[in-house]
C-alpha positions as CSV (number, residue, x, y, z in Angstrom):
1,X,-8.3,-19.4,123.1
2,X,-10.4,-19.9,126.2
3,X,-13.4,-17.6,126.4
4,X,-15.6,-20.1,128.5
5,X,-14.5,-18.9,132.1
6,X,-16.3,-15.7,133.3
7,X,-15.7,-12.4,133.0
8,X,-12.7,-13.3,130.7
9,X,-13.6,-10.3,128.6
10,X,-14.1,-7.8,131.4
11,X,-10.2,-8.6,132.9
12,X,-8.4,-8.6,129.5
13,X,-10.3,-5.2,129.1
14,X,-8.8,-4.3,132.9
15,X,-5.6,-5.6,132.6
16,X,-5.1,-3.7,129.3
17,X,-6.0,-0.3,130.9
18,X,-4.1,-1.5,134.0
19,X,-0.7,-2.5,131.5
20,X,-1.1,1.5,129.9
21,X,-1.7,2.7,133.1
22,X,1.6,1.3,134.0
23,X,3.3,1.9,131.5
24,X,3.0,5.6,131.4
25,X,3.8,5.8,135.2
26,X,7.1,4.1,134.1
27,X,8.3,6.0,131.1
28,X,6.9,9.5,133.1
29,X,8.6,8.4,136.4
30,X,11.2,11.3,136.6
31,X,11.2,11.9,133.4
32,X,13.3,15.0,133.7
33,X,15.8,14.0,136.5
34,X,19.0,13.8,134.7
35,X,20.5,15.9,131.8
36,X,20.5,15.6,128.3
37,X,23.2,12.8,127.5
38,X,25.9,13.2,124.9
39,X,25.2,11.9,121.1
40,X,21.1,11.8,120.4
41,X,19.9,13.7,123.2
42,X,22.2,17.0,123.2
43,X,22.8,17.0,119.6
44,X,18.7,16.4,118.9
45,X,17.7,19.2,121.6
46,X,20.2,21.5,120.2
47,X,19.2,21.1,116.7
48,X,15.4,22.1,118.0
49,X,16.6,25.0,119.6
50,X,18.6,26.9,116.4
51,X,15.4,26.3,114.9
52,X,13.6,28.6,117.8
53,X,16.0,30.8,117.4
54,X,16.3,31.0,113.7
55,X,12.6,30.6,112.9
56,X,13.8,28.1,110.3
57,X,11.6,24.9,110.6
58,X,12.3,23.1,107.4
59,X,16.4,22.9,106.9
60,X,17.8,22.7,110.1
61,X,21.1,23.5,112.0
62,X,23.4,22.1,114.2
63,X,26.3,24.5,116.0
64,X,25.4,26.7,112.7
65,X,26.0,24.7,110.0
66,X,23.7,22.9,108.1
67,X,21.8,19.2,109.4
68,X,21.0,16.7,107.2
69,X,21.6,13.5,109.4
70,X,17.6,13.1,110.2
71,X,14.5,13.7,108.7
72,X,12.0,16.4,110.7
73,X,9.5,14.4,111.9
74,X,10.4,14.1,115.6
75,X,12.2,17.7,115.3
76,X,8.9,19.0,114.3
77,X,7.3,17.5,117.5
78,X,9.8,18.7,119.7
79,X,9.2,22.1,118.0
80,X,5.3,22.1,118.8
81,X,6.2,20.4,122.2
82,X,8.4,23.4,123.0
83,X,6.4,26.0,121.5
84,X,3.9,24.9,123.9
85,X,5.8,24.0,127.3
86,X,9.0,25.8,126.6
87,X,12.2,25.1,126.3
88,X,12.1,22.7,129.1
89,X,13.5,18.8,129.6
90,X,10.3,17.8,130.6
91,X,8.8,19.6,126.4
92,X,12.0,17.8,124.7
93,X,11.4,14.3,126.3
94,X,7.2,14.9,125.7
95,X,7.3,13.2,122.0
96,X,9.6,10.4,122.2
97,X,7.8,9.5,125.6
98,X,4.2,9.5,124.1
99,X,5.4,7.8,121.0
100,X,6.8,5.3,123.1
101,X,2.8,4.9,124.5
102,X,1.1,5.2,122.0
103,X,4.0,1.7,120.5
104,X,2.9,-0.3,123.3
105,X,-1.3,0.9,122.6
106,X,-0.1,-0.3,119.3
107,X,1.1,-3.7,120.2
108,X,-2.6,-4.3,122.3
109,X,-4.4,-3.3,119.6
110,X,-2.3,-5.3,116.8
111,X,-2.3,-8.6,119.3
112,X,-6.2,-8.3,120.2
113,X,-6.9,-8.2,116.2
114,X,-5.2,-10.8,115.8
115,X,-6.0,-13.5,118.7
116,X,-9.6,-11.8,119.6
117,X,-7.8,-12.7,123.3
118,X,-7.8,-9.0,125.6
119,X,-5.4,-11.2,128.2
120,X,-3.0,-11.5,125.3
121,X,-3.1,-8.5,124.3
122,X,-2.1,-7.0,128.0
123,X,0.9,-9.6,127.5
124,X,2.2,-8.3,124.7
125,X,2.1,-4.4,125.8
126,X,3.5,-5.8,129.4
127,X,6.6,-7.2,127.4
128,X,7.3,-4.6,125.8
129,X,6.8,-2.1,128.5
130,X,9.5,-4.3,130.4
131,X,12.0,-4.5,127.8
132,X,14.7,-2.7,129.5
133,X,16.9,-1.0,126.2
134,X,12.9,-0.2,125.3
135,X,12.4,1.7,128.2
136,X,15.4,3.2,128.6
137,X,15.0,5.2,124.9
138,X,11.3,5.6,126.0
139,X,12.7,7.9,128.5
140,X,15.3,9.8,126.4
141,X,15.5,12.2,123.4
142,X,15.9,9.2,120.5
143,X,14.6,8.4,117.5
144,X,14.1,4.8,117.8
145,X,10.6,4.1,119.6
146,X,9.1,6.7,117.3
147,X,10.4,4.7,113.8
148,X,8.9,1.8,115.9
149,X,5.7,3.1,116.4
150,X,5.1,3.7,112.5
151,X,6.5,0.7,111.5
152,X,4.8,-1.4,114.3
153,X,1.9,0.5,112.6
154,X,2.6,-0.8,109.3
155,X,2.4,-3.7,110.5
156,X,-0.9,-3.6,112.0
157,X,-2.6,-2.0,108.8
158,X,-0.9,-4.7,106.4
159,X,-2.9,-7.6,108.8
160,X,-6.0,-5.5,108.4
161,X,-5.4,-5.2,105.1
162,X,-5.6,-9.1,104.5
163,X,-9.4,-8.6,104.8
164,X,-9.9,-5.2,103.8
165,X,-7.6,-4.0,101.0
166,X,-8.7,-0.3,102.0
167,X,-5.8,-0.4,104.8
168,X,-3.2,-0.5,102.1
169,X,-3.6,3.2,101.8
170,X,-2.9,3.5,105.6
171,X,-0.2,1.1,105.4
172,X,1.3,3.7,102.8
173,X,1.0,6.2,105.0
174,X,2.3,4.5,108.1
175,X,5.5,4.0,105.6
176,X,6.0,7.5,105.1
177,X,5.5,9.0,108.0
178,X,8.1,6.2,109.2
179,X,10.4,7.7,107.0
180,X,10.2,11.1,108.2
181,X,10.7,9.9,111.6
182,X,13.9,7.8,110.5
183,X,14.6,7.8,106.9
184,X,15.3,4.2,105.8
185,X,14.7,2.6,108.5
186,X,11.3,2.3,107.5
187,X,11.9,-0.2,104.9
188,X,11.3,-2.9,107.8
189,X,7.8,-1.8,107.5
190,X,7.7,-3.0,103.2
191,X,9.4,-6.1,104.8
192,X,7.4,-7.2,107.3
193,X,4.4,-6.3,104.9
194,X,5.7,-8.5,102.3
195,X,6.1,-11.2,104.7
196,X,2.9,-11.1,105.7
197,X,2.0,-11.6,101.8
198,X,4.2,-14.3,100.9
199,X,3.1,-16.3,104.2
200,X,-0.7,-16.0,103.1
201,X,0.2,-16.0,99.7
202,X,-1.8,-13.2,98.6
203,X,-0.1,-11.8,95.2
204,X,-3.0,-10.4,94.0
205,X,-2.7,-7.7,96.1
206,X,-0.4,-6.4,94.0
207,X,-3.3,-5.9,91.3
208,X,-4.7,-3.8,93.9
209,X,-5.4,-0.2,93.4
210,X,-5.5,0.8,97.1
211,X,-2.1,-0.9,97.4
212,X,-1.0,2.0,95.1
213,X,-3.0,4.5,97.0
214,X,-1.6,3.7,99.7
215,X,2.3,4.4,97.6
216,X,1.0,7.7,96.5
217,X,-0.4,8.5,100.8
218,X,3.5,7.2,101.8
219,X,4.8,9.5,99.2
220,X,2.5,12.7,99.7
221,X,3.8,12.4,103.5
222,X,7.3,11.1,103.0
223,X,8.4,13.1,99.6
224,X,7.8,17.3,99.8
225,X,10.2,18.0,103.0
226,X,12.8,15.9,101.1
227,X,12.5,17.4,97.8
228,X,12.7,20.9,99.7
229,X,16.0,19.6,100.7
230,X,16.9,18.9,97.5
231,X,16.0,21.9,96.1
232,X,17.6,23.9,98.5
233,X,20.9,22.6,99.1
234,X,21.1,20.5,95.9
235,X,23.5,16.7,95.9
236,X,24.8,17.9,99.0
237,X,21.9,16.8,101.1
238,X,21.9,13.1,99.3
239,X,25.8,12.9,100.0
240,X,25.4,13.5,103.3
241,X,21.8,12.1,104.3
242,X,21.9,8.9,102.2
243,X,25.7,8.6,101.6
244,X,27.1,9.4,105.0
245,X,24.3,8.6,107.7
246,X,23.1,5.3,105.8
247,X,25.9,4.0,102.9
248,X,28.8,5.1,104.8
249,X,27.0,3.3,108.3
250,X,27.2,-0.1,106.4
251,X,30.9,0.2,105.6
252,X,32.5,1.9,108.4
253,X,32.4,2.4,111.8
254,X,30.8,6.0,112.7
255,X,31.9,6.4,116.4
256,X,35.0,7.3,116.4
257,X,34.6,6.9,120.8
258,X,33.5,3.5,120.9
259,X,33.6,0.4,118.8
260,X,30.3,-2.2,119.0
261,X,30.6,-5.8,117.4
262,X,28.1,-8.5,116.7
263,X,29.2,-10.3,119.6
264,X,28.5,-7.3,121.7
265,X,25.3,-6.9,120.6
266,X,24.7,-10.8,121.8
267,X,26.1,-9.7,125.1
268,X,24.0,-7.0,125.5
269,X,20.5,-8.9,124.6
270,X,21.8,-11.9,127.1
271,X,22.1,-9.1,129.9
272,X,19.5,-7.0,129.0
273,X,16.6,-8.4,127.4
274,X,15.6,-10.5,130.1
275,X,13.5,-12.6,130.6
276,X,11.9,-12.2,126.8
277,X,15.0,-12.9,124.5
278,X,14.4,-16.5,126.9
279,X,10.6,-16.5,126.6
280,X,10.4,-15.4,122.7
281,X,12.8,-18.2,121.8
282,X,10.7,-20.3,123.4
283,X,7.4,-19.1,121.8
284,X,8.4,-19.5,118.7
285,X,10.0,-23.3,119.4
286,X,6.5,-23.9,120.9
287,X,4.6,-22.1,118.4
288,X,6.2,-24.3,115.5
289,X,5.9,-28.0,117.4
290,X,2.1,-27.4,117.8
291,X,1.9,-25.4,114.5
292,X,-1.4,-27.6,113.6
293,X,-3.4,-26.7,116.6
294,X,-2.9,-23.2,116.2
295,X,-5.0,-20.9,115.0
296,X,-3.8,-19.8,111.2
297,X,-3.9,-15.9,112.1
298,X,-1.7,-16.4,115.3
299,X,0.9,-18.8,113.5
300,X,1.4,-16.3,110.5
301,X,1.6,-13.1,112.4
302,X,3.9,-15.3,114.9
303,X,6.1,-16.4,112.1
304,X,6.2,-12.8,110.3
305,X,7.4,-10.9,113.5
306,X,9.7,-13.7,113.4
307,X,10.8,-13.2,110.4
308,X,11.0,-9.7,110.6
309,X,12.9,-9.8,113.7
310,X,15.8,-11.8,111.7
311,X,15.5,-9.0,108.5
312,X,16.4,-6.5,111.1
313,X,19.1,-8.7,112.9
314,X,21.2,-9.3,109.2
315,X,20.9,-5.6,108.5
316,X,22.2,-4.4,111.8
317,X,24.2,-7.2,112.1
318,X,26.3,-6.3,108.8
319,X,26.1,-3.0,109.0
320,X,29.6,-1.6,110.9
321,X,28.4,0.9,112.6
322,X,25.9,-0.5,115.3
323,X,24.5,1.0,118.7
324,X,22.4,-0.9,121.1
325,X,19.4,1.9,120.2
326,X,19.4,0.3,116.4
327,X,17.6,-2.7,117.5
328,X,14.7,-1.3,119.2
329,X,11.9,-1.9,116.5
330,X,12.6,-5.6,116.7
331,X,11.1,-5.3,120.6
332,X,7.5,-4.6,119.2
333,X,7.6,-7.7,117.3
334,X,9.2,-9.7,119.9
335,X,6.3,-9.1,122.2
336,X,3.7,-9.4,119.5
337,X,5.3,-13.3,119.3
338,X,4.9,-13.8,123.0
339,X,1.8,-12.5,123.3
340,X,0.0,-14.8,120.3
341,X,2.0,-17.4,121.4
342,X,0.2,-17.2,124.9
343,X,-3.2,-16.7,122.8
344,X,-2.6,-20.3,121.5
345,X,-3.2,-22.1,124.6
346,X,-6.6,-23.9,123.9
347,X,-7.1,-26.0,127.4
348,X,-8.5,-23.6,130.0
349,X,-6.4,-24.5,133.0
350,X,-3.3,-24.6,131.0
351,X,-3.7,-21.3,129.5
352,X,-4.5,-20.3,133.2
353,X,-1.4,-21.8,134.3
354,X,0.2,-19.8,131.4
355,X,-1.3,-16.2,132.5
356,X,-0.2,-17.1,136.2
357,X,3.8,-17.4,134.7
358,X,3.1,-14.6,132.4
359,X,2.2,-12.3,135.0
360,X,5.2,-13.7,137.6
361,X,7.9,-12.9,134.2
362,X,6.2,-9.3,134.1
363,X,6.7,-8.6,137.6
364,X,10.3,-9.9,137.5
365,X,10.7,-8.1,134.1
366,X,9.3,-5.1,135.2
367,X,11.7,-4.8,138.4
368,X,14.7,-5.7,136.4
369,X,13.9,-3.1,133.8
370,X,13.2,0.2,136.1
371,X,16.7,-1.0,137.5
372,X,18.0,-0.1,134.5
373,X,16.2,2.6,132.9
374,X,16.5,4.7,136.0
375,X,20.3,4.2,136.0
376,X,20.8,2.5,139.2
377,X,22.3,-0.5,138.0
378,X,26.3,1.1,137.3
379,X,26.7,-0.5,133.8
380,X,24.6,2.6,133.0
381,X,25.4,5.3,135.8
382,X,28.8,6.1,133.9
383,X,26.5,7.7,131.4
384,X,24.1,9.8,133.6
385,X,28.0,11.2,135.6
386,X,28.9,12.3,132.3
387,X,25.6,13.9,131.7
388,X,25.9,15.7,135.1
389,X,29.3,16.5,134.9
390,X,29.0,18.3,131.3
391,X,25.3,20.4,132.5
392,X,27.3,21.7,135.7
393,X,30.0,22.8,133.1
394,X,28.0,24.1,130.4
395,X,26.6,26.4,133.0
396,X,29.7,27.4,134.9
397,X,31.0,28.7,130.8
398,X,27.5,30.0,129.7
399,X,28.2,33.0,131.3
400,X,31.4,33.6,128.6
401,X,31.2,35.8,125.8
402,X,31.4,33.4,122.8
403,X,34.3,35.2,121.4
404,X,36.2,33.7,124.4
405,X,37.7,30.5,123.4
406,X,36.8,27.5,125.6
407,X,39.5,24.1,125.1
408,X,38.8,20.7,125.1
409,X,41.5,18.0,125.8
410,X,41.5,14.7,124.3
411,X,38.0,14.5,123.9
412,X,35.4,14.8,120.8
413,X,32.6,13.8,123.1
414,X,30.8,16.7,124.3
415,X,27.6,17.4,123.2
416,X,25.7,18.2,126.1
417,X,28.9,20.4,128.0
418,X,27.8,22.7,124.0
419,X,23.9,22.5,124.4
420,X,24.0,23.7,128.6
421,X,26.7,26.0,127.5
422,X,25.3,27.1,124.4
423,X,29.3,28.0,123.4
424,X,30.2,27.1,120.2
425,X,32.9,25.9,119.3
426,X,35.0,24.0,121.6
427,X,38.7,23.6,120.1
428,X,40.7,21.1,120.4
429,X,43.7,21.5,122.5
430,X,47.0,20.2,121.7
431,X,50.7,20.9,122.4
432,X,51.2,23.2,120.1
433,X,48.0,25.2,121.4
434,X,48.8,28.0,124.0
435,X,45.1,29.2,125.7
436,X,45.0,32.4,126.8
437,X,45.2,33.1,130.1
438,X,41.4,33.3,131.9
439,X,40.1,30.4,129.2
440,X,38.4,27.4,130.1
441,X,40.3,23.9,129.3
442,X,37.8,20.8,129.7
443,X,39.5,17.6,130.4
444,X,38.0,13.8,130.6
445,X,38.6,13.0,134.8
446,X,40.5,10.5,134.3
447,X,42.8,11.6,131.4
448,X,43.6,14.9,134.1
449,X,47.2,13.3,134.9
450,X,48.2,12.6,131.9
451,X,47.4,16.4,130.7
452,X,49.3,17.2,133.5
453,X,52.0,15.6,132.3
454,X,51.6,16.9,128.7
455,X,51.9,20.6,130.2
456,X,53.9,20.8,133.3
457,X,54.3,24.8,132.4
458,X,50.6,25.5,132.2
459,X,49.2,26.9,134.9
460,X,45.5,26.3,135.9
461,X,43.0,25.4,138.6
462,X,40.0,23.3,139.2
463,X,36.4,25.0,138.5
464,X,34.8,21.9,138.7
465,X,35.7,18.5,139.0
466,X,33.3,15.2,138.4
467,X,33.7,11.7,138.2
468,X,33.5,12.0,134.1
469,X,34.7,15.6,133.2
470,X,37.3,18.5,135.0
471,X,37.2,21.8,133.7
472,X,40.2,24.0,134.4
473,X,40.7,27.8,134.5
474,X,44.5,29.0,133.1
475,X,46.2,31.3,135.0
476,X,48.5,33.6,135.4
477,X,52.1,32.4,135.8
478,X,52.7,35.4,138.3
């Protein structure tokens, strides 16, 4: 790593502030312009709110009945967020958007530890700030970045930990507070940590007492809300925590609406990971044909974020149920790659050269991925329609008593139209169903001929109409 030119310090220390800077302008950039989306956001933001309501902050709700998909963590900071703002977009979309922050302040920090190299460290929170399915769940009301930001944490107290065992206990408690954020999920945390052992071959450090301290931190953090759980609602909380939202995830498909395969998932990274998936495959390639001349620290935290990346790609790879938002903990450690790859230039005007591309890729990086976080590109506008379309009809029906049933069509999908609306439940309408007249009937857009032609007899017209969603009033046959 060049250090000889001037100043060297005094940018990398610029650029760093200038990269957060950045980055926080991006993820706050109108944060709160569109409505809560179907799936995580509405069902998330809806679990938060029974909680206001009900004063119950430790077993939560969703449409009244119990909630044992995800651990508190997040719901708790949404809580505080909410308790502090109000019940606004802007107080739901807080956490997730400062964990997603604080994840890239992570990535610096972990990359300048490592490489001693404040330029590389800029690089690494620039890719990942640029990473567009990163950004995008920066911006929204997910789990994902948060997991990533403990288990990116993990990591980064396991490489301290090489020379001072006393970050084992932190490690521990990165682990469990990993857990509460996403339950198993944070096993990629033990994984990369183990990695990082077997690459430096350190196996005494399982003689180590802080190691062990650093088990009981993970469980003091990880274990009482669960146990809680247990001791309140018994099995039933392990059947449907561990057996439905992780066993039964591995085995089956979960959406019932959509159906993701592997080779989607390659699809997606070749159209929206750009330029990195391009320039980590590289890095590594590089990395490994000049593996002699590079520093031993860069190399093995280069070949553990590696190697973690392709743990996390045969777990989500096999499991059947998959979603794009999954992946997003491998980002961290695909920038943390790039960025030490960078650090391993040696020759002054090459690594030059390098910070001159480096900076071009982040510029194009960074225009591509505000392209597609803010929903202009129309692979994602679909999604924000749907998200407009189901707010303006969860307000037009929040009015309703919620004795008065309100009818869904051919659609299971709805989340958001039940959070705006705050009517529960929908029912499902069928032929044998006969609303009364003055209900509500909400039908997908472009399914509305087809109902038509299911129910010649029924009598109804248009309160709203969007590109996604219709929502009908029934009528009077008189």
């Amino acid at each position: 790593m060049p250090q000889s030119f001037p100043y060297h310090r005094t940018i990398g220390a610029v650029l760093c502030a200038v990269v957060l800077a950045a980055s926080a302008a991006a993820i706050f950039y109108k944060l709160t312009a569109e409505p809560l989306q179907d799936y995580d956001e509405a069902t998330y933001t809806e679990v938060v709110h029974e909680a206001l309501v009900s004063h119950e902050y430790f077993s939560f709700t969703y449409g009244g009945v119990d909630y044992f998909k995800k651990p508190p963590l997040m719901f708790w900071a949404m809580l505080a967020s909410e308790s502090i703002l109000g019940e606004t977009l802007f107080a739901e979309r807080l956490p997730f958007a400062l964990a997603a922050l604080v994840l890239i302040a992570t990535v610096m920090l972990l990359v300048y530890e490592v490489s001693d190299d404040s330029w590389a460290a800029a690089l690494g929170g620039a890719v990942l700030a640029t990473t567009t399915p990163f950004l995008m769940t920066a911006r929204e009301v997910r789990f994902d970045a948060a997991v990533a930001l403990f288990i990116t944490l993990a990591f980064y107290c396991a490489l301290r930990a090489l020379t001072n065992s006393r970050w084992w206990i932190l490690f521990g408690i990165a682990v469990g507070f990993a857990v509460l954020a996403k339950s198993v999920i944070a096993v990629f945390a033990v994984i990369a940590a183990l990695v990082l052992v077997a690459l430096t071959r350190r196996a005494a450090v399982f003689k180590d007492k802080n190691l062990y301290w650093g088990v009981f931190g993970g469980l003091l953090v990880a274990l009482p809300w669960h146990l809680h759980e247990w001791a309140t609602f018994g099995n039933q909380f392990w059947r449907s925590y561990l057996g439905e939202e992780v066993f039964l995830r591995t085995q089956e498909n979960l959406f019932w609406t959509v159906t993701i395969t592997n080779a989607d998932y390659v699809h997606f990274a070749q159209l929206f990971i750009w330029p990195w998936l391009a320039v980590f495959c590289i890095a590594i390639i590089s990395t490994v044909m000049v593996w002699k001349w590079v520093r031993p620290q860069n190399r093995i935290a280069v070949l553990a974020s590696f190697l973690t990346i392709v743990a996390m790609g045969a777990v989500f790879f096999i499991s059947k149920t998959k979603a794009p938002t999954y992946v997003i903990p491998m980002y961290p450690f695909m920038a943390i790659a790039i960025a030490l790859s960078f650090a391993s230039f040696t020759n002054k005007y090459a690594y030059l050269c390098a910070a001159a591309v480096g900076v071009a890729l982040v510029v194009l990086a960074a225009q591509f991925a505000t392209y597609n976080a803010y929903y202009y590109n129309p692979y994602f506008s679909v999604v924000v329609d749907m998200a407009r379309d189901e707010y303006a009809i969860g307000k037009t029906i929040q009015s309703l008593p919620k004795q008065e049933p309100v009818y869904v069509y051919d659609d299971n999908n709805l989340g958001t139209v039940m959070y705006y609306a705050q009517h529960f439940p929908l029912i499902g309408f069928s032929a044998t169903s006969t609303p009364a007249v003055g209900s509500y009937i909400i039908v997908e857009t472009l399914s509305v001929p087809q109902f038509a032609k299911a129910f010649p007899m029924l009598s109804t017209e248009i309160e709203y109409q969007g590109p996604q969603v219709t929502l009908f009033k029934t009528l009077s046959e008189d």
